[in-house]
C-alpha positions in Angstrom: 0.0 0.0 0.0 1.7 3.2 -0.6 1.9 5.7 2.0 -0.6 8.7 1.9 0.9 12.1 0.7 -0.1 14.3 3.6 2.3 14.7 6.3 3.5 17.2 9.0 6.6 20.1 8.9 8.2 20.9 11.6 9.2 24.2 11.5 11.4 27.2 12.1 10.0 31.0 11.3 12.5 33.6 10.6 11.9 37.1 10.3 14.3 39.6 10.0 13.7 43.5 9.5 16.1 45.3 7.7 14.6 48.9 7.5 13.4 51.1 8.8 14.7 49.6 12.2 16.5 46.6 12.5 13.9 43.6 14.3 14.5 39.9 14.5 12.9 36.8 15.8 12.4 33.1 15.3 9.9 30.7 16.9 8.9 27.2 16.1 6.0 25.5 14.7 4.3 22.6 12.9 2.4 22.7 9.5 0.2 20.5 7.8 1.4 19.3 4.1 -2.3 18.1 2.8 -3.4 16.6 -0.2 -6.7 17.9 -0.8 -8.1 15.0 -2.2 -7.0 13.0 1.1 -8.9 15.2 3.7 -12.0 12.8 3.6 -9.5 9.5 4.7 -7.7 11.5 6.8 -10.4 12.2 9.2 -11.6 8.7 9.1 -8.1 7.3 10.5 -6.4 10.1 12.7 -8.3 10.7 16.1 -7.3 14.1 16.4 -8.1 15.5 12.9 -11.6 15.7 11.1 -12.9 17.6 8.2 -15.6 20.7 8.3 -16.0 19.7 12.4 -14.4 20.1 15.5 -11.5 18.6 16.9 -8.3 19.4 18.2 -7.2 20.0 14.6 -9.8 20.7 12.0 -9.8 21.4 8.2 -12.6 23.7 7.8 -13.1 24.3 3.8 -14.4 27.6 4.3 -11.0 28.7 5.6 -10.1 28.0 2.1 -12.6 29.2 0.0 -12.9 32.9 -0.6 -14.3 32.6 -3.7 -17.2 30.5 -2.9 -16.0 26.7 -4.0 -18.1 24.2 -2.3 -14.3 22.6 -1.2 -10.9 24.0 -0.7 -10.2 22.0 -3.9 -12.9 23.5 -5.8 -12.0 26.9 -5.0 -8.2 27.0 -6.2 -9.2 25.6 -9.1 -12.2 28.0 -10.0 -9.6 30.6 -9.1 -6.5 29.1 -10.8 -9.0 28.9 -14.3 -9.7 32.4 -13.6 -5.8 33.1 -13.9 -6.0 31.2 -17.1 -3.2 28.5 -15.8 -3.9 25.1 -17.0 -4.9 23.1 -14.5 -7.4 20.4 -14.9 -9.6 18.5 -11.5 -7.4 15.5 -11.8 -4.3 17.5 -10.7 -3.0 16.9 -7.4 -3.2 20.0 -5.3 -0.8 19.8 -2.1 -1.7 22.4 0.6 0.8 23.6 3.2 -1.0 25.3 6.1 -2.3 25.4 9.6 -5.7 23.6 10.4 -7.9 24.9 12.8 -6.7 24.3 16.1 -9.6 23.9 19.1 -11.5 25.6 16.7 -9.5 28.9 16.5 -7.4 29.4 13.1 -4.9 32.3 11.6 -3.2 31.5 8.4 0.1 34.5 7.7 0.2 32.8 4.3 -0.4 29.4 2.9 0.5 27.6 -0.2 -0.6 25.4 -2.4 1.5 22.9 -5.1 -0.2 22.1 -8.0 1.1 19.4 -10.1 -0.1 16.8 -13.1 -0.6 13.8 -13.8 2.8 13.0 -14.9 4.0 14.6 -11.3 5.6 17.4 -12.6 4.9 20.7 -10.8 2.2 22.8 -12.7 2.1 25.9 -10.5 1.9 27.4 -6.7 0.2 29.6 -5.1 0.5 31.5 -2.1 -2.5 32.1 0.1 -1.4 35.8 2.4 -3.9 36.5 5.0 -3.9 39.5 7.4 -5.6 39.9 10.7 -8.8 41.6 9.4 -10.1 38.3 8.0 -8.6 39.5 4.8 -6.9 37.1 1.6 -4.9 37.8 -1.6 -3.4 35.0 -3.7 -0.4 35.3 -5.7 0.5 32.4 -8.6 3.7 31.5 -9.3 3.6 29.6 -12.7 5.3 26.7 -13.2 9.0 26.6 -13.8 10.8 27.4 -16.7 13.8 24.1 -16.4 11.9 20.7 -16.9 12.1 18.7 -13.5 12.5 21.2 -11.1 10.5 22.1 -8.4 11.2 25.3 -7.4 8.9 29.0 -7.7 10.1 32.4 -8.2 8.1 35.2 -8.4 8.4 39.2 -7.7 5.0 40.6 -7.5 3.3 44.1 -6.4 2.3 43.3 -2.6 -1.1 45.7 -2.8 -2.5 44.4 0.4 -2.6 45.1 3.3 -0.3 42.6 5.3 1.3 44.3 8.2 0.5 48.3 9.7 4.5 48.4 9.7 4.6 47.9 5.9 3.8 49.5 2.8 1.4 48.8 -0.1 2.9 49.3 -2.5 6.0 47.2 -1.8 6.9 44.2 -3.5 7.2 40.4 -2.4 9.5 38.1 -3.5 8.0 34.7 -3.0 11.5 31.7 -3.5 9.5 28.8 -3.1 10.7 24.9 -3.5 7.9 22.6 -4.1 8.6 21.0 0.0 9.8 16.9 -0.2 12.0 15.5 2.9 12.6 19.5 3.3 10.9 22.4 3.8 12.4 25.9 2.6 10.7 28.8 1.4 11.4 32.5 1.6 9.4 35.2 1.5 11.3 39.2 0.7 9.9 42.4 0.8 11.3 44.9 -1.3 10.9 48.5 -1.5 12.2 49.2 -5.2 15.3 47.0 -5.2 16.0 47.7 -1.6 15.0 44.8 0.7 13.0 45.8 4.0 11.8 42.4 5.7 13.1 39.1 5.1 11.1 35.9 6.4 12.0 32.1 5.7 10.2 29.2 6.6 12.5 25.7 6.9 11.5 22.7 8.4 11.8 19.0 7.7 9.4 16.2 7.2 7.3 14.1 10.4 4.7 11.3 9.3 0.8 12.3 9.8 -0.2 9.5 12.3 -2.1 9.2 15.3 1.5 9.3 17.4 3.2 12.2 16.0 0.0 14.3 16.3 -0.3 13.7 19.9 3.4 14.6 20.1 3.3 17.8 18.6 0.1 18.8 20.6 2.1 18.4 23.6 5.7 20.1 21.6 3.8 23.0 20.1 0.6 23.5 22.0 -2.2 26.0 20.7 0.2 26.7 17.6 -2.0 28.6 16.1 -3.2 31.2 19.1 1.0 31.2 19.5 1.1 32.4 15.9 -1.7 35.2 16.7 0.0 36.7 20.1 3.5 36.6 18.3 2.3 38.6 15.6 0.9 41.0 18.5 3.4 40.8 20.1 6.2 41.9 17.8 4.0 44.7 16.5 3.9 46.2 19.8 8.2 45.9 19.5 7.9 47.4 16.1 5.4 50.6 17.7 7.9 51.1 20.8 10.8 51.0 17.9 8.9 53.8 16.3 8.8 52.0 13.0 6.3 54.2 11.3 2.4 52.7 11.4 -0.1 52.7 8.4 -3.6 52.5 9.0 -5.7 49.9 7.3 -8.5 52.5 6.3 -5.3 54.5 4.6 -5.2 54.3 0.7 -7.6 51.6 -0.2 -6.6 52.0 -4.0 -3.1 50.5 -3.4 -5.4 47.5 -2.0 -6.2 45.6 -5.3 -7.4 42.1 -6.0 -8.6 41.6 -2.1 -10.6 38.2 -1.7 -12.6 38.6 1.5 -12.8 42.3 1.9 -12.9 43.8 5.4 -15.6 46.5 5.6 -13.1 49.0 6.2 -11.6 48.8 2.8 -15.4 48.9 1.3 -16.3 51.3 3.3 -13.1 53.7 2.4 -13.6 52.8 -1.1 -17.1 54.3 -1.1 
């Protein structure tokens, strides 16, 4: 029988401001690595996990679904056709992200990893989310050297991410398609001057009853961690004076939002 596709990362986070004040951290964390076809037996064999109910870590397809797919599945690929990539339903579609976790759930960014029938990579796609409930997606096409799985993109952020960073900044997504490894970066650049740099690394655990109850015990409430870090570190940032943007500020620079917070309709109007 061979071995499902969905496993666990364990992870270290790296961020590291460069401008306008220097601010670094790291903390640790574990991911899920889903197939998105798998969710269904997933939930039927690991104690801990179910789909669309609660547990102690739950796969809620609304989470993943901004533009109004009946599954997670359904949605990247409604939005991937809107992109015009080719992608077709029998692709596999490998999601790295955080579940919900006692029913709470904050996503910085997730990706997904398309690929075809023949297993090469098709495209990625990374999933931001800010604290207002907010998504924007960015797709990295698949790339250009035969048999490789690794993304690049630079891209116009135009969202709203962070009260400590600017609009119209750009990312620089570095992603490799994640096997016994994990590593992916994610730059901000203002022109071709970098001002944040974040990594994610990790390395590869089995999804099983076991390793699950480990982690719970390792990384407990890693999501609500995620959530009070972020506060956390913005109240560093706001004692470092590092100069803070309102989210109701310039809501044309915020383009392509999925999930739009009132506050950007209602400065839009």
């Amino acid at each position: 029988m061979t071995p499902p596709a969905s496993r666990l990362y364990e992870c270290r986070v790296m961020h590291h401001r460069i401008s306008p004040r220097k601010h670094r951290f790291e903390h640790r964390v574990f991911m899920f690595w889903l197939d998105l076809d798998e969710i269904d037996s997933l939930s039927k064999r690991l104690h801990l996990f179910s789909r669309n109910r609660f547990n102690v870590y739950s796969f809620h397809d609304q989470d993943h679904s901004p533009c109004g797919g009946a599954t997670a599945k359904a949605d990247i690929l409604k939005w991937l056709r809107e992109q015009k990539a080719h992608v077709s339903d029998d692709d596999r579609i490998m999601l790295l992200t955080f579940p919900r976790v006692m029913g709470y759930v904050f996503n910085p960014v997730s990706f997904y990893f398309c690929f075809g029938k023949s297993g090469a990579p098709v495209c990625a796609v990374a999933e931001v989310g800010n604290t207002f409930g907010e998504m924007k997606r960015f797709l990295l096409p698949a790339p250009s050297t035969q048999n490789t799985r690794r993304f690049d993109l630079l891209a116009p952020k135009h969202f709203y991410v962070s009260p400590f960073s600017e609009l119209d900044s750009n990312f620089h997504f570095q992603l490799r398609a994640p096997d016994e490894r994990l590593a992916i970066r994610v730059d901000d650049y203002d022109g071709s001057e970098p001002v944040l740099r974040s990594a994610l690394t990790g390395r590869v655990s089995p999804l099983n009853n076991a390793r699950l109850a480990w982690f719970s015990l390792k990384y407990p409430f890693v999501t609500l961690k995620v959530i009070l870090l972020i506060h956390w570190h913005a109240l560093l940032l706001w004692l470092k004076k590092v100069p803070f943007i309102r989210k109701a500020a310039n809501p044309g620079r915020q383009r392509d939002v999925l999930q739009p917070h009132g506050t950007l309709a209602k400065s839009s109007t």
